[in-house]
C-alpha positions as CSV (number, residue, x, y, z in Angstrom):
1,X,3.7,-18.6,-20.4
2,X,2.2,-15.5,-22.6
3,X,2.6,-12.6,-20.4
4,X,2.2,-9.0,-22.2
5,X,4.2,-7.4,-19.1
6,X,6.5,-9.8,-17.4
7,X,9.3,-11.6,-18.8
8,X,9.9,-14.8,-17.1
9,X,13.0,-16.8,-17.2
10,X,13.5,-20.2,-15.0
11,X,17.0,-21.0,-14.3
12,X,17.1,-25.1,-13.0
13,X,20.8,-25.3,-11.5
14,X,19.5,-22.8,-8.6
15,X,16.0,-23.1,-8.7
16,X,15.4,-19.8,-9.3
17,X,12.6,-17.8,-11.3
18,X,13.3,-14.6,-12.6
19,X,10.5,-12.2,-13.0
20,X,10.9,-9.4,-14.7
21,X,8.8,-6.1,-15.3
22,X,8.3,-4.8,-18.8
23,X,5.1,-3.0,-19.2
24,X,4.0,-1.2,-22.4
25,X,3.8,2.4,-21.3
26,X,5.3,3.7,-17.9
27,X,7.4,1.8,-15.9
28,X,4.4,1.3,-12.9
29,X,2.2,-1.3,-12.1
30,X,-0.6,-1.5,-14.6
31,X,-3.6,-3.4,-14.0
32,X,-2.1,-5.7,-16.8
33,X,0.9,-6.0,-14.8
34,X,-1.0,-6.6,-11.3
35,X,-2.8,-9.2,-13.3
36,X,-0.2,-11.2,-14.8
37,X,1.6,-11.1,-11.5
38,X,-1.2,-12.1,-9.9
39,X,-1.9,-15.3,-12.1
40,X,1.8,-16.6,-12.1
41,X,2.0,-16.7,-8.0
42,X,-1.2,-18.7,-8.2
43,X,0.4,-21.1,-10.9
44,X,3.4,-21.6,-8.4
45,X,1.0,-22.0,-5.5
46,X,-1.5,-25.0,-7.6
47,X,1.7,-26.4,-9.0
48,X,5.0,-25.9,-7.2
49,X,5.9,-24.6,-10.7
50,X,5.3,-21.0,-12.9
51,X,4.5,-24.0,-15.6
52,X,0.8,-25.9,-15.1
53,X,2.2,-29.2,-17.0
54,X,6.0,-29.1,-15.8
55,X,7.3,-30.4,-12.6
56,X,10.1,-27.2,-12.1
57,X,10.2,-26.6,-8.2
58,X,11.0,-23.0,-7.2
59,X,13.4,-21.8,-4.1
60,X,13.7,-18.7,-5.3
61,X,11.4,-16.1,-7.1
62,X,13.6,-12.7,-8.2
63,X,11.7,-9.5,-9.3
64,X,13.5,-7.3,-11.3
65,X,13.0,-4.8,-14.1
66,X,13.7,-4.7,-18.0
67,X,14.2,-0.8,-17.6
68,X,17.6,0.1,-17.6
69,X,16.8,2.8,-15.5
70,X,13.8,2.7,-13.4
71,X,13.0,-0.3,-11.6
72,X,9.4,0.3,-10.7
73,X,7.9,4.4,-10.2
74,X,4.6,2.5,-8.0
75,X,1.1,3.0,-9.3
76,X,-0.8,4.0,-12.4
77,X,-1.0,7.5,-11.3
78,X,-2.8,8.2,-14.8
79,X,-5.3,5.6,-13.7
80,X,-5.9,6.7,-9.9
81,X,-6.4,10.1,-11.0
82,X,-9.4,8.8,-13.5
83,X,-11.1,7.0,-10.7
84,X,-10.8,10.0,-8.5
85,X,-12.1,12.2,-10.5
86,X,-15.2,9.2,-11.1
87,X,-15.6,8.6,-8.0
88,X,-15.0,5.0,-8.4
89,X,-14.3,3.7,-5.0
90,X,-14.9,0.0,-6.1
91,X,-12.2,0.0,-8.6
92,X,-9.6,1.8,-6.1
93,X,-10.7,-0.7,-3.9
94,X,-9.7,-3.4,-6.4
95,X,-6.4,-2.0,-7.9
96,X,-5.2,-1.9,-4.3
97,X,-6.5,-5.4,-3.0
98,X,-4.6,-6.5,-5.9
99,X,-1.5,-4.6,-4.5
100,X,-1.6,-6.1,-1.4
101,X,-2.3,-9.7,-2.2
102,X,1.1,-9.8,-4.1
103,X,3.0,-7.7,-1.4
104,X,1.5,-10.6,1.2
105,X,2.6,-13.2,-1.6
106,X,6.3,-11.5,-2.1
107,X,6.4,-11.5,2.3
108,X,5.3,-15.3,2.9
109,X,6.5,-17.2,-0.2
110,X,3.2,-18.0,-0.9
111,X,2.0,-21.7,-0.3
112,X,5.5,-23.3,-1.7
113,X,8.0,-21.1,0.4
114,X,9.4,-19.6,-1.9
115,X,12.7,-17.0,-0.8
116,X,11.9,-14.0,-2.4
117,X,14.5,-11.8,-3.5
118,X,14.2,-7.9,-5.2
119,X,17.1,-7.0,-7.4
120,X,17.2,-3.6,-8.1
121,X,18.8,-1.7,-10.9
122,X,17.3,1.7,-11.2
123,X,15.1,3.7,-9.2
124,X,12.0,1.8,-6.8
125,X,9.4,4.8,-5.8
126,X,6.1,4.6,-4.3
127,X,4.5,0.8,-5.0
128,X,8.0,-0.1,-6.7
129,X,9.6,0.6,-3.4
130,X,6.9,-1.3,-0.8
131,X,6.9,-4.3,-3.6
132,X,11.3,-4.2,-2.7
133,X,11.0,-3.8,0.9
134,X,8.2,-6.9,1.1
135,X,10.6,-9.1,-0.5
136,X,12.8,-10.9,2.1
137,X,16.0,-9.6,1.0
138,X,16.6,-6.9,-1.4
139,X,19.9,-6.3,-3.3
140,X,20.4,-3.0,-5.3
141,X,23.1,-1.4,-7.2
142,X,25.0,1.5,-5.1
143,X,23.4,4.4,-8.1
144,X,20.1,3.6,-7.4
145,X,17.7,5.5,-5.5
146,X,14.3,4.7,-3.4
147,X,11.6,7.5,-2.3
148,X,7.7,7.5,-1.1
149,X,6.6,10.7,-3.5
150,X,3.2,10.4,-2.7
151,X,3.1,13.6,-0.1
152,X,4.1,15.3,-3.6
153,X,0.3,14.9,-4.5
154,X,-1.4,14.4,-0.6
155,X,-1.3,11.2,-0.5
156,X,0.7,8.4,1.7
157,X,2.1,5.0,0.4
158,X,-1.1,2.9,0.2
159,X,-0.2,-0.7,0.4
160,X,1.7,-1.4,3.7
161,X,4.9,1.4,3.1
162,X,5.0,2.3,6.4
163,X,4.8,-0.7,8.0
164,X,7.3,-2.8,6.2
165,X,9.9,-0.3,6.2
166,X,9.5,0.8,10.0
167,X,11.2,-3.3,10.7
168,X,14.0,-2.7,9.0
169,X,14.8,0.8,9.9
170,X,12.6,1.5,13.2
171,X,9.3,3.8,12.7
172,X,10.9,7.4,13.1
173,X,12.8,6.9,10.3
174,X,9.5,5.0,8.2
175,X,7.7,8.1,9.6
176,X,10.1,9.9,7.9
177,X,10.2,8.4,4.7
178,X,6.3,8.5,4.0
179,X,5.7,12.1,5.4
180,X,8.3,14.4,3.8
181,X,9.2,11.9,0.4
182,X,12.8,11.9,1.6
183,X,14.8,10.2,-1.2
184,X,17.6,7.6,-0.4
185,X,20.2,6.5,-1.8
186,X,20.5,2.6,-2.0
187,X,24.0,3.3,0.0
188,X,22.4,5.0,2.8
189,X,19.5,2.1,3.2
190,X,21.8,-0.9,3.3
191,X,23.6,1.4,6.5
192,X,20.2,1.7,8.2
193,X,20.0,-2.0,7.7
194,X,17.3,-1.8,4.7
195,X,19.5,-3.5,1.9
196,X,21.1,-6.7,2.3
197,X,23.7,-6.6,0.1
198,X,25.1,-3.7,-2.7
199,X,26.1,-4.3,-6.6
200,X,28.1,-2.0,-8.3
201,X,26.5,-0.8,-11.6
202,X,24.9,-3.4,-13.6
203,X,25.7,-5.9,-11.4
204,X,22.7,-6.5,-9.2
205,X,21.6,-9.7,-11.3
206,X,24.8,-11.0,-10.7
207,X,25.2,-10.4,-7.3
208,X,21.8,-12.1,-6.6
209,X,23.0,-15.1,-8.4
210,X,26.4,-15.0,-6.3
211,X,23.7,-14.6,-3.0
212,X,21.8,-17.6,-3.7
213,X,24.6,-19.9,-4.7
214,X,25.9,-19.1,-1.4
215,X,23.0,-19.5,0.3
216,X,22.1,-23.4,-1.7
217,X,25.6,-24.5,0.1
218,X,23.2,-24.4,3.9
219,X,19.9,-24.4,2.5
220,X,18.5,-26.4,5.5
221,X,19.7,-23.5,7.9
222,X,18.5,-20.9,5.3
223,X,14.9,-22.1,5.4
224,X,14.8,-22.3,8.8
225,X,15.8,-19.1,9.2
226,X,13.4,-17.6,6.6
227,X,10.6,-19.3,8.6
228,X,11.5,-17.5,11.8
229,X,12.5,-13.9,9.8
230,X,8.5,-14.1,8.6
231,X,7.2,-14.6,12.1
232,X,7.7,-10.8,12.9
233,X,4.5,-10.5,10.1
234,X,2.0,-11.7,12.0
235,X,-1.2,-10.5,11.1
236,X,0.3,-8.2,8.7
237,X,-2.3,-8.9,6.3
238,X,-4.9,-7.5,8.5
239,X,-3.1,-3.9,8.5
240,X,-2.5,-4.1,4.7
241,X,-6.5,-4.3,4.5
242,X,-6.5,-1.0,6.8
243,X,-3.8,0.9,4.9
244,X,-6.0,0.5,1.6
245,X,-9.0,1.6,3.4
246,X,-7.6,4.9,4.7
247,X,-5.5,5.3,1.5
248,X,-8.9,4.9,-1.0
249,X,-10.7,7.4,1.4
250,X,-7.2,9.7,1.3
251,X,-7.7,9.6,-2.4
252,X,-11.6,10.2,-2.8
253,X,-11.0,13.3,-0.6
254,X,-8.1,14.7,-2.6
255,X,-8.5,18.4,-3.4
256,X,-8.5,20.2,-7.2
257,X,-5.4,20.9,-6.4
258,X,-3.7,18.0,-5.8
259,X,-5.6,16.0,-8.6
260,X,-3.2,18.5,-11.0
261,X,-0.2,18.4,-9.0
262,X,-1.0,14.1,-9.5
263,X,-1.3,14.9,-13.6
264,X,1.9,16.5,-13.2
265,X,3.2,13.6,-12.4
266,X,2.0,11.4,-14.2
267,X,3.4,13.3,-17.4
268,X,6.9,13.1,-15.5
269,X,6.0,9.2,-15.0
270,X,6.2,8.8,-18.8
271,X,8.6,11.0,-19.8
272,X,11.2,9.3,-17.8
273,X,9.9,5.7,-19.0
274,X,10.3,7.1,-22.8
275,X,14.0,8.7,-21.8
276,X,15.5,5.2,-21.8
């Protein structure tokens, strides 16, 4: 596998493929990065395997980051703003289509059933955060933090924020989250029920591997339960469809004034990716 932006290591003893983000300039999901995602779920879907002439089954599929410390900071804000200001409605449509077919992947499994797992060390905002919360369980190290800072610009997480974090913390708290940019600590989300299990600092891939080893010794009861967890999505794909169609028409109507508060940010985006 040639991949530009992911690194991708298969570990046979668990069964587990490890995905990790690494794109070339700010630590958000490029459409390189969308892309490459995109074609390795659809390898494991065809083929049971991330390899197209290898017979490696996959239980588990963990997404982690190659940043020390940011683990995802969402979308290509540098790249929204351009379409904004081109009016390109067709291409916001298809960077956030793209979005929400791998948040459906990372909720489901995708065809093979796979358990999906975020391990986070560093911060998850925006995108980074929804792509943590659609995985089935999520373990992060107690320093990190997680925040929806699109309000910042007049915008609202676009691809399914809302939703997937009002089932794990009720929707006064999701409402929250989205409308003020509140930022938590990875402490305070595994309290609200949010976080299955906490690492202490630089820990998190290790206390994933600990998690599944311990989860292999019932795996018959652990897939059964996964199926039934996954049942409380139904039809979730339909309101991820909404949630890009109100969040494309949220961003063709964005004022002057928010498209420069949005550049602001996107300087901030990249001078905290270069800072590592």
């Amino acid at each position: 596998m040639d991949y530009k932006e992911l690194v991708v290591t298969y570990t046979p003893e668990d069964q587990t493929l490890w995905v990790s983000m690494k794109p070339s300039y700010r630590q958000c999901f490029t459409l390189t990065m969308l892309q490459e995602l995109l074609d390795l779920l659809y390898t494991i879907d065809q083929y049971g395997s991330p390899y197209k002439d290898q017979t490696t089954p996959i239980k588990y599929l963990v997404v982690k980051s190659e940043h020390p410390d940011i683990f995802n900071t969402g979308g290509d804000l540098l790249y929204f703003s351009e379409l904004v200001q081109q009016r390109d409605r067709v291409k916001l449509m298809e960077y956030a289509t793209k979005c929400i077919d791998l948040i459906y992947w990372a909720i489901y499994g995708g065809e093979r059933n796979v358990t999906t797992i975020a391990c986070i060390s560093g911060d998850a905002l925006g995108g980074g955060f929804e792509t943590a919360l659609a995985c089935q369980y999520i373990i992060a190290e107690h320093d990190t933090h997680f925040s929806f800072p699109e309000t910042l610009f007049g915008l609202f997480p676009g691809m399914g924020g809302f939703t997937l974090l009002s089932r794990l913390v009720g929707s006064t708290e999701a409402d929250r989250a989205v409308c003020t940019g509140k930022r938590y600590s990875a402490d305070e989300l595994a309290q609200k029920g949010a976080i299955y299990s906490l690492a202490d600092a630089n820990e998190a891939e290790l206390e994933t591997v600990k998690f599944i080893k311990t989860r292999l010794l019932n795996d018959t009861a652990n897939q059964a339960l996964r199926q039934l967890k996954i049942q409380q999505f139904h039809n979730i794909y339909d309101q991820l469809v909404l949630n890009i169609e109100l969040w494309v028409q949220s961003a063709l109507d964005l004022s002057d004034y928010d498209l420069r508060k949005l550049q602001t940010l996107v300087k901030r985006q990249k001078r905290k990716f270069l800072a590592a």
